[in-house]
C-alpha angles and dihedrals in degrees: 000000000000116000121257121246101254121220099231135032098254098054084061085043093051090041088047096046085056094051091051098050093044093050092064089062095062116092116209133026097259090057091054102058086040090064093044089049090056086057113038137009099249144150119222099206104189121208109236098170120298095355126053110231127222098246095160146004147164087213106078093117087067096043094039085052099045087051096038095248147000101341104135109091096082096035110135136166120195104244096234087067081057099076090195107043083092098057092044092062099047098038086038084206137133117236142180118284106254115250095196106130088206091051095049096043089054086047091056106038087059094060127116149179140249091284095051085248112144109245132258115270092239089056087049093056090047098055089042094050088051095045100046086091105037111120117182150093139296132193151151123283115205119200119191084355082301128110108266088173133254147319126212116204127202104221125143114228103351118204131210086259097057090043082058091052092044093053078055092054100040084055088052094050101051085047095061087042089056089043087050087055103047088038088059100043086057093050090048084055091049097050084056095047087043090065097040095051085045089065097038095047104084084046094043094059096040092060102131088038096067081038097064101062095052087052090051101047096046088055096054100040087050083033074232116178092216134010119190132182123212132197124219111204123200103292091041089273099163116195133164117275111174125340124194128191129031126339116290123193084222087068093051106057137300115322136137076026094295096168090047087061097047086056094058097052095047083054099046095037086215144093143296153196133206113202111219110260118170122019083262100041104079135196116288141209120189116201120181103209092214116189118180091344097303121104103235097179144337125251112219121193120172132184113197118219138047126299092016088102105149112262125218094254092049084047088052088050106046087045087067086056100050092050094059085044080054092055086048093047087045099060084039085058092041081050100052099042086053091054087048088059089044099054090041101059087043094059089039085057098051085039085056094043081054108059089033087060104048122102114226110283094027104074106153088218096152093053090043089053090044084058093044092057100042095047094051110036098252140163089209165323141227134182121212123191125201117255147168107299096352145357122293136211116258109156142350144173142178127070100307107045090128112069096048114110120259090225135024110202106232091235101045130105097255115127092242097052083051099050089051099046094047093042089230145119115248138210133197143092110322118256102177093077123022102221102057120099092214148017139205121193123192125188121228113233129172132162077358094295124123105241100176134292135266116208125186126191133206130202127248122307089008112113136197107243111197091253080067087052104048088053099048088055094053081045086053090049097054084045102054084038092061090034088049094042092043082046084055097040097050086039091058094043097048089048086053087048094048086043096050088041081047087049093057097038081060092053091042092052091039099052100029100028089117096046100065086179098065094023091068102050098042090051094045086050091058101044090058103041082045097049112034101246127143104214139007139191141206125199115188140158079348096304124112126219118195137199142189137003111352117243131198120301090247095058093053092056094049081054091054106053091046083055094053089047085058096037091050095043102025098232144116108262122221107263110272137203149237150178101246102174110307088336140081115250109213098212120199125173128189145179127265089210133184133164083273101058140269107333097176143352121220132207137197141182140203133178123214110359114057123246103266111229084239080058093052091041088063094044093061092043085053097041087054086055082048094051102049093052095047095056087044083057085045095059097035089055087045086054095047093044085044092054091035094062087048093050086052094045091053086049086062083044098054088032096055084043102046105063142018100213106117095199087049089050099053099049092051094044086052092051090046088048086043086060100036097055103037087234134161081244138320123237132212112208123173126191140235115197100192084062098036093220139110122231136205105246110169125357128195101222124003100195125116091007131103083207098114125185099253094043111135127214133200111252128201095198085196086055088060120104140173101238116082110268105229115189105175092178111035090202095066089035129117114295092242099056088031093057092041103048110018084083094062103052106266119154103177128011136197107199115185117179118215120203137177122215089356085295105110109235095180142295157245121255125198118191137183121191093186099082146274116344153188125240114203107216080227093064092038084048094055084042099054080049091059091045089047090055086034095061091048086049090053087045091050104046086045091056098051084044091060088039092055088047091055095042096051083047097054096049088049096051098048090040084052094048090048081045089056094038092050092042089044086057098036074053106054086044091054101055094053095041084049090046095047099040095041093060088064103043088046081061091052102045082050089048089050101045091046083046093057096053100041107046132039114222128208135168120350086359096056088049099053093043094057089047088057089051094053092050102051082046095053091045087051086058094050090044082058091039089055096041089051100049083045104051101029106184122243118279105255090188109188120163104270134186091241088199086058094041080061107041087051097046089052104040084069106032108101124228137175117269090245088066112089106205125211125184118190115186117190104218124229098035121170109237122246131223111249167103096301087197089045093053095046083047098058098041084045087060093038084052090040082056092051103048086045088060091059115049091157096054139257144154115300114199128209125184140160118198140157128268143189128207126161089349098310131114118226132185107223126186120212118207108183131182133176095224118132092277136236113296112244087241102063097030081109108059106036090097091058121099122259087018113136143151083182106101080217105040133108099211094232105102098080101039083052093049083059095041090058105034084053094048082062098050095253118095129205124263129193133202113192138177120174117241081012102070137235138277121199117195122210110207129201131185101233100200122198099271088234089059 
C-alpha cells in the first residue's frame, strides 16, 4: 500500500516518522528495502567504485519489461554521466527529480548492463516512454559519515517543506543501513564464537576435574602430604584453585609469610624450598606454572614432620610436573577467555538489540552501560552528551557513578573535552572518580558529527588491551548511531510540532488579523500548549497581554527588560535567566516585525530546560505572522476610529441641525465630545458677558462630580483666546482653570473656546479626573471642529430664539390691537345700546316701583308682574356685562399671596347650603405678579359657573397649588365641580363671548375669566368628563421676585 499524497507538511512528516521507526525493527537489508517498498516507488543506486549500481527497486515490472525479462539486477551508470550526484554529496540534501527531457535522456542512454555493455535502443525508449511521467525526489545516503549512493523517491509535486522531510528521512535510512552492518557483523562474530564455545565447553566446566590428577601425581611421586594449586589472575591477584591431601595452614590464608614467598617466586619465575620450622610448619615447594612468560599459577607441595625437607632431585621431578600442570592451566585459561569473549559480544549484541530497538525519548542508556560494565570488567562507566557550551551527563553505572560532574565545559581541560575536540581516544589516570586507577575516553561521532563522549574507568593495576578498545569503539558507534537517531527523531518531531504551531499561527492571523483583542491571546495559548513554555507575554501599543502560569515578580520584570531591549533595537536578545522557585527560568523575547516596524515583542519563559535556537527560530517566523496581522489590525483600528469620529462628527452635525432647542443641543453634543475624547465628562459652559461669567450649560455625565448644570464660572473676557487651551497636568496649569476646576477633582482639562464673529460666546471642556493626561493635537483638532459647528448651533438657536420672541410678540401685539379695535367697537355699541336700552328700562323700573305702591296684586296679576320685573332685572345684568367686557379696566399688577387671595374671596362669597365647600391650599406658594381684583374676578365667575352646575347641590373644590413647566415655576388655581360636565362638541366654544347653554346667561363670564387670566401671561385649562363634572385651572407664571 503506497502512501497518499498528504495535504500538509505534517501529515508526510507523521507518516515518515512511522516508516523510520518501523524500519529499525527490521532485521536484514533486504528487509529494509522491502519495507520501504511497501511504502513508496524508489530505486536504491549503490556506489561500487566509479559507477552507481542498481541494488533495489519497485520498478521491476518496467525494467523486466524493457529487457524482456528479469535483467536489473546488474543494471549500473558511471556517476560522471549523472551531472547532480556531486551536488547531492556535498549538499547532503534531497531535491526535486529533474524534469528536464534532455537530463533524463542523458541519464538513460548511459546506462549499462552487468557487463558494462551500453543498452539496446529499444530498452532506452522504454525506459524513456515509462520515465517521461515520473515526478520525485532524489538525494544522498551516508553509511559510517561515508557515500553509500542514492535514493530515488517516487513523490508528485514536492514542496520545500517535504524536501525538508525527505533530508530527514534519507538521514534515517542510512542510519538504520549503518545499524544493519554493524548488527550483522555482531551476529557473524557470534556464529564463530558459537562454535568455539561449543568445543570448550565440556573442558571448561571439568576444570577441576583435569586439575586433580596433576595434584595427585605430583603427591605421590614427592610422597607429598598435601599438594595445592593456586591461580594468579592479571595484577598478581593469587587465589586458591584446587588443593589435594590433608589439611595445610598455606591453603587457609596467609601464615609463616605465605604471601612473601609467593612473591619471590612470581618475580623469579623459579623455583623454591621452605625448611620445616615449627611441628606445625611443614616443609614447603614452590612451582611457578610459566606459559608463554607469563606465570599462570604456583604449584605448592608440603610434607609435615622433621627431616622430610624436599631434595634437589625430588624438586627437578616434581618441576617436570608442574610444567605439563602449566600446559593444562594454559588451554583452561584459552578456554575461559573464549568463553569471556563469548559472553562479552553476546551482551554487545543485546546491548546493540537494545538501543536498535528504542523508540526517541526511551534509550535504555543506564542498562546498556550496566552491560557494558559487567561484560568487560569495568569500575564504571559514564555517558556524556554534547551540549551547548560543553558535555553534559546522561547516564552512568559501576561503583562510582556519583562523584562524576554533571557537565564538562567543552573548552576545559577535562579528558573528555579533549578527546572530543581531538577527535581522538585518550588514555591516562581517571579524573572523573577518584577512586579509578584509569580512565578511557571515546569520543561519539556520527555523520561526522561529535555526538558526546562515553568514558569507561578500571581499577588499579587493571588495563585497557586494544581488544578492549576495539570493542569499545564498535560499543560508541552503536551508541552515536542511537543518540543521533534519537537527535533526528526528536528534531523531526519537534519540526512537525513547530509546523503544525506555524500552521496554526497562519489560521489565527488569518481569521482574527483585524481583532487584535482576541488575536493576541489565542496566539499566545497556543504558543504555550505547542512549544512547551510555561508562561508568555505581549506587549503591544503599551498594553501587556499575558499567558500562561504566573511566575515570580522578579521574573516578569526580567522579562520585561529583555522586551523593551528588543522593542528598542529590533532583534532578537541573547536568552536570558531567572530564579523561578527552586528552578532556573530560560527567558526569550522576540519581534513581532512588518515592513512598518516592531508591533509587538513576545516573551516567553521556561523553566528547566533552555529555549533551543530551532525553538527561537520558530518563534521569529511566527512573530513575523504575527506582525503582519497586528499592523493590519493597526490599520484596520485606525480605519474604524477614523469612521467612528466621523460618524461622530456627522452625529454634531445632525444633533446642532435637528433641532433648535439649545438646551437639547448642548447635552447631545457633550455626550458626542464625551465619546469622542475618551474623557472622565465633558462640560458646556456659555458666557454672559453682562455678567462676566460662564455658565454650565449642559454636562455628559453628572455622577461623581460636584460639577452641577447651572454652575457659574468667573470669567476674565481679555484672558480669552482663540487657540484651545490644553492643561495635561491641572496642577501646572493656568491659574484660572486651575482655580475653577482643581476643587472639584479635575486632574487634566481640554478647553476649547468657541466664538462667533471674533466675539466668545462660550466653550467645551473636556476633563479627565483620572489623572494627568496627553492630548493628541489630532483629538484637540476634531474638538475645536465640534466647537466650531457647536457656536453656530448656539448662534442659531439664539437667534430663533429671538426670532420666536419677536414673533409671539408680534402676534400678541397685533391679537391685542384686533382685541382693542373690536372692543373699541363692542364699546362704542354698547354705549349707545346701553343708552338707548337703559332709558326704557329706567321707565320700567319707575312703572314697577309706582305700581307697587298703587295698586295691591293678587293672583295672575301678581305672577306676571313679577315676571316683568325679573326681566327688566335680568336685561339690566347683561347691559353691565356688556359695559364691563367692553370697557375692561386697566391691570394694576402688584406681587400677591395667591392661597390667601382665595381664602378671602371665598370667605365672603355666599353660597346655598346644598353647596360643600373645600378649600385645599398648598403651603409655601411663590407669589405671582398681578391685578389682585382681576384675579379674584375671574375665580369669583369660575365659582358663579360651578355652583350653577350644580343647582341640586354638591361639593365644590378649590385648590392652589405649584407648578413647573420648561424650566419655569407657575401658580395654577383649580375650581371642580361634579356637575354633568361640558359635552365634547361645544368644549370649544365655551370661552367665546355671547356664548351660553343658561337660559339666563350672558355668555360673558367665561370669555372675561380668559381675558383676564392671558393679559397676565397664564392661560385657562379644562379637564372634563361628562356625568362626572368639570374642573378649570387658572395658571399663572410665578417669576423669581429679583427678575
Amino acid at each position: 500500500m503506497r502512501l497518499a499524497a498528504p495535504k500538509r507538511a505534517d501529515d508526510l512528516a507523521s507518516r515518515l516518522s512511522e516508516l523510520s521507526a518501523a524500519l529499525l525493527e527490521v532485521g536484514s537489508t533486504d528487509e529494509l528495502f522491502a519495507l520501504l517498498g511497501e511504502h513508496l516507488n524508489f530505486a536504491a543506486w549503490e556506489l561500487d567504485g566509479p559507477v552507481l549500481r542498481l541494488r533495489h527497486t519497485t520498478w521491476e515490472a518496467m525494467v523486466d519489461y524493457a529487457f524482456g525479462g528479469p535483467g536489473h539486477e546488474g543494471l549500473t551508470v558511471d556517476v560522471d554521466s549523472v551531472p547532480s550526484a556531486p551536488h547531492f554529496f556535498s549538499s547532503r540534501r534531497f531535491r526535486r527529480f529533474p524534469a528536464v527531457r534532455e537530463f533524463r535522456e542523458n541519464v538513460v542512454r548511459s546506462l549499462c548492463d552487468s557487463r558494462g555493455r551500453r543498452l539496446p535502443e529499444s530498452v532506452i525508449r522504454t525506459f524513456l516512454e515509462h520515465s517521461r511521467h515520473l515526478d520525485g525526489v532524489q538525494g544522498p545516503i551516508f553509511v559510517s559519515g561515508a557515500p553509500w549512493g542514492i535514493l530515488i523517491l517516487e513523490w508528485n509535486d514536492p514542496s520545500d517543506a517535504d524536501l525538508d522531510l525527505f533530508t530527514l528521512f534519507g538521514a534515517q535510512f542510512g542510519a538504520a543501513l549503518e545499524l544493519l552492518a554493524q548488527r550483522e557483523g555482531l551476529v557473524r562474530a557470534n556464529r564463530e564464537l558459537q562454535a568455539i564455545r561449543t568445543l570448550a565447553r565440556k573442558q571448561v566446566e571439568d576444570a577441576v576435574g583435569v586439575y586433580r590428577p596433576g595434584l595427585e601425581t605430583a603427591a605421590i611421586v614427592t610422597e607429598s602430604d598435601a599438594a595445592s594449586l593456586f591461580w594468579v589472575e592479571p595484577g598478581n591477584r593469587i587465589h586458591l584453585l584446587l588443593h589435594y591431601g590433608v589439611p595445610c595452614a598455606w591453603a587457609q590464608g596467609n601464615v609463616h609469610g605465605r604471601d612473601e614467598t609467593f612473591e619471590q617466586v612470581l618475580s623469579s619465575m623459579e623455583a623454591a624450598t621452605v625448611e620445616p620450622g615449627e611441628p606445625d610448619r611443614p616443609a614447603l615447594a614452590l612451582f611457578p606454572l610459566v606459559v608463554g612468560k607469563r606465570t599462570r599459577g604456583i604449584l605448592v607441595l608440603a610434607r609435615h614432620g622433621k627431616g622430610r625437607a624436599y631434595s634437589r632431585q625430588e624438586v627437578i621431578r616434581a618441576g617436570l610436573l608442574a610444567s605439563q600442570l602449566a600446559v593444562q592451566l594454559e588451554n583452561a585459561a584459552l578456554l575461559e577467555e573464549t568463553r569471556r569473549q563469548y559472553e562479552l559480544i553476546s551482551g554487545l549484541y543485546r546491548f546493540s538489540r537494545q538501543l536498535a530497538r528504542a523508540r526517541e525519548g526511551e534509550l535504555p542508556l543506564e542498562d546498556s552501560l550496566d552491560t557494558l560494565v559487567a561484560n568487560l570488567g569495568l569500575m564504571g562507566a559514564w555517558l556524556y552528551v554534547a551540549d551547548e557550551g560543553g558535555l553534559a551527563l546522561a547516564a552512568s553505572a559501576g561503583e562510582s557513578q556519583d562523584p562524576a560532574p554533571d557537565v564538562i565545559p567543552a573548552d576545559s581541560d577535562n579528558p573528555l573535552a579533549l578527546a572530543v575536540r581531538r577527535r581522538k581516544v585518550w588514555y591516562g589516570p581517571c579524573v572523573v572518580a577518584p577512586n579509578a586507577a584509569s580512565l578511557l575516553a571515546l569520543p561519539l561521532v556520527s555523520s561526522n558529527q561529535i555526538v558526546g563522549c562515553l568514558a569507561v574507568g578500571r581499577k588499579k593495576g587493571d588495563v585497557f588491551r586494544r581488544r578492549d578498545v576495539e570493542l569499545l569503539q564498535s560499543v560508541c558507534v552503536q551508541i552515536a548511531l542511537a543518540v543521533q537517531r534519537g537527535r533526528l527523531e526528536r528534531s523531526e518531531r519537534e519540526r512537525v510540532r513547530q509546523l503544525r504551531f506555524l500552521s496554526e499561527v497562519g489560521r489565527i492571523t488569518t481569521s482574527k488579523r483585524l481583532d487584535r483583542e482576541s488575536l493576541l491571546p489565542e496566539f499566545l495559548s497556543h504558543l504555550v500548549e505547542r512549544l512547551g513554555l510555561d508562561f508568555s507575554l505581549a506587549i503591544a501599543g503599551g498594553r501587556s497581554y499575558p499567558y500562561g502560569e504566573t511566575p515570580p515578580e522578579e521574573v516578569i520584570e526580567a522579562l520585561q527588560e529583555q522586551a523593551e531591549a528588543v522593542a528598542a533595537r529590533g532583534e532578537t536578545e541573547a536568552q536570558a535567566q531567572a530564579v523561578w522557585g527552586q528552578e532556573i527560568a530560560h527567558l526569550a523575547a522576540v519581534p513581532a516585525r512588518s515592513p512598518a516596524g516592531v508591533q509587538a515583542v513576545i516573551g516567553v519563559v521556561r523553566r528547566g530546560m533552555p529555549i533551543s535556537g530551532q525553538e527561537i527560530d520558530t518563534l521569529v517566523a511566527a512573530g513575523s505572522n504575527l506582525g503582519f496581522a497586528l499592523e493590519d489590525a493597526h490599520r484596520f483600528e485606525e480605519t474604524q476610529r477614523n469612521l467612528d469620529e466621523l460618524e461622530l462628527l456627522l452625529e454634531v452635525g445632525q444633533a446642532v441641525t435637528s433641532t433648535t432647542r439649545l438646551d437639547e443641543v448642548l447635552h447631545r453634543t457633550a455626550k458626542i465630545v464625551d465619546r469622542l475624547a475618551g474623557g472622565t465628562r465633558t462640560a458646556i459652559l456659555l458666557l454672559d458677558p453682562l455678567q462676566r461669567e460662564a455658565r454650565c450649560e449642559a454636562l455628559s455625565n453628572a455622577e461623581g462630580t460636584r460639577l452641577r448644570t447651572g454652575m457659574q464660572f468667573p470669567v476674565d473676557l481679555r484672558s480669552l483666546s482663540r487657540e484651545p487651551e490644553v492643561v495635561e497636568d491641572l496642577r501646572t496649569g493656568p491659574p484660572r482653570i486651575r482655580q475653577a476646576f482643581e476643587p472639584l477633582g479635575v486632574k487634566s482639562a481640554l478647553v476649547v473656546h468657541m466664538h462667533i464673529l471674533d466675539a466668545p460666546i462660550g466653550c467645551i471642556v473636556v476633563l479627565d479626573e483620572t489623572g494627568p493626561r496627553k492630548w493628541p493635537a489630532a483629538l484637540v483638532e476634531r474638538v475645536r471642529l465640534v466647537s466650531h459647528q457647536l457656536a453656530i448651533a448656539v448662534a442659531n438657536a439664539r437667534l430663533d430664539a429671538d426670532l420666536r420672541a419677536s414673533h409671539r410678540a408680534l402676534a400678541r401685539a397685533q391679537k391685542e390691537l384686533v382685541e382693542k379695535e373690536r372692543l373699541a367697537v363692542l364699546g362704542e355699541l354698547s354705549a349707545v345700546v346701553a343708552h338707548e336700552v337703559r332709558n326704557p328700562l329706567g321707565v320700567i323700573f319707575n312703572s314697577i316701583s309706582s305700581l307697587r305702591r298703587l295698586v295691591r296684586l293678587e293672583g295672575d296679576a301678581k305672577t306676571l308682574f313679577e315676571i316683568v320685573e325679573e326681566e327688566a332685572n335680568r336685561l339690566d345684568r347683561i347691559v353691565n356685562d356688556l359695559l364691563e367686557f367692553a370697557r375692561p379696566h386697566p391691570a394694576n399688577p402688584s406681587w400677591v399671596d395667591v392661597g390667601a387671595l382665595v381664602s378671602s374671596a371665598l370667605s365672603t362669597y355666599p353660597r346655598p347650603e346644598s353647596i360643600a365647600l373645600e378649600l385645599v391650599v398648598e403651603e409655601d406658594l411663590p407669589e405671582v405678579h398681578a391685578d389682585e381684583r382681576l384675579v379674584r374676578q375671574a375665580l369669583l365667575n369660575l365659582v358663579q359657573n360651578a355652583i350653577h352646575a350644580m343647582p341640586k347641590g354638591g361639593s365644590l373644590r378649590v385648590e392652589t397649588r405649584r407648578a413647573e413647566r420648561d424650566g419655569k415655576r407657575y401658580v395654577q388655581i383649580a375650581v371642580t365641580d361634579h356637575g354633568p360636565g361640558i359635552p365634547e362638541e361645544i368644549r370649544n366654544k365655551i370661552f367665546e363671548p355671547f356664548f351660553t347653554t343658561k337660559a339666563t346667561g350672558s355668555g360673558l363670564g367665561l370669555a372675561l375669566v380668559k381675558r383676564i387670566v392671558e393679559a397676565h401671561g397664564g392661560r385657562v385649562l379644562l379637564r372634563t368628563a361628562l356625568g362626572e363634572g368639570s374642573t378649570f385651572i387658572l395658571e399663572f407664571e410665578a417669576p423669581e421676585r429679583a427678575s
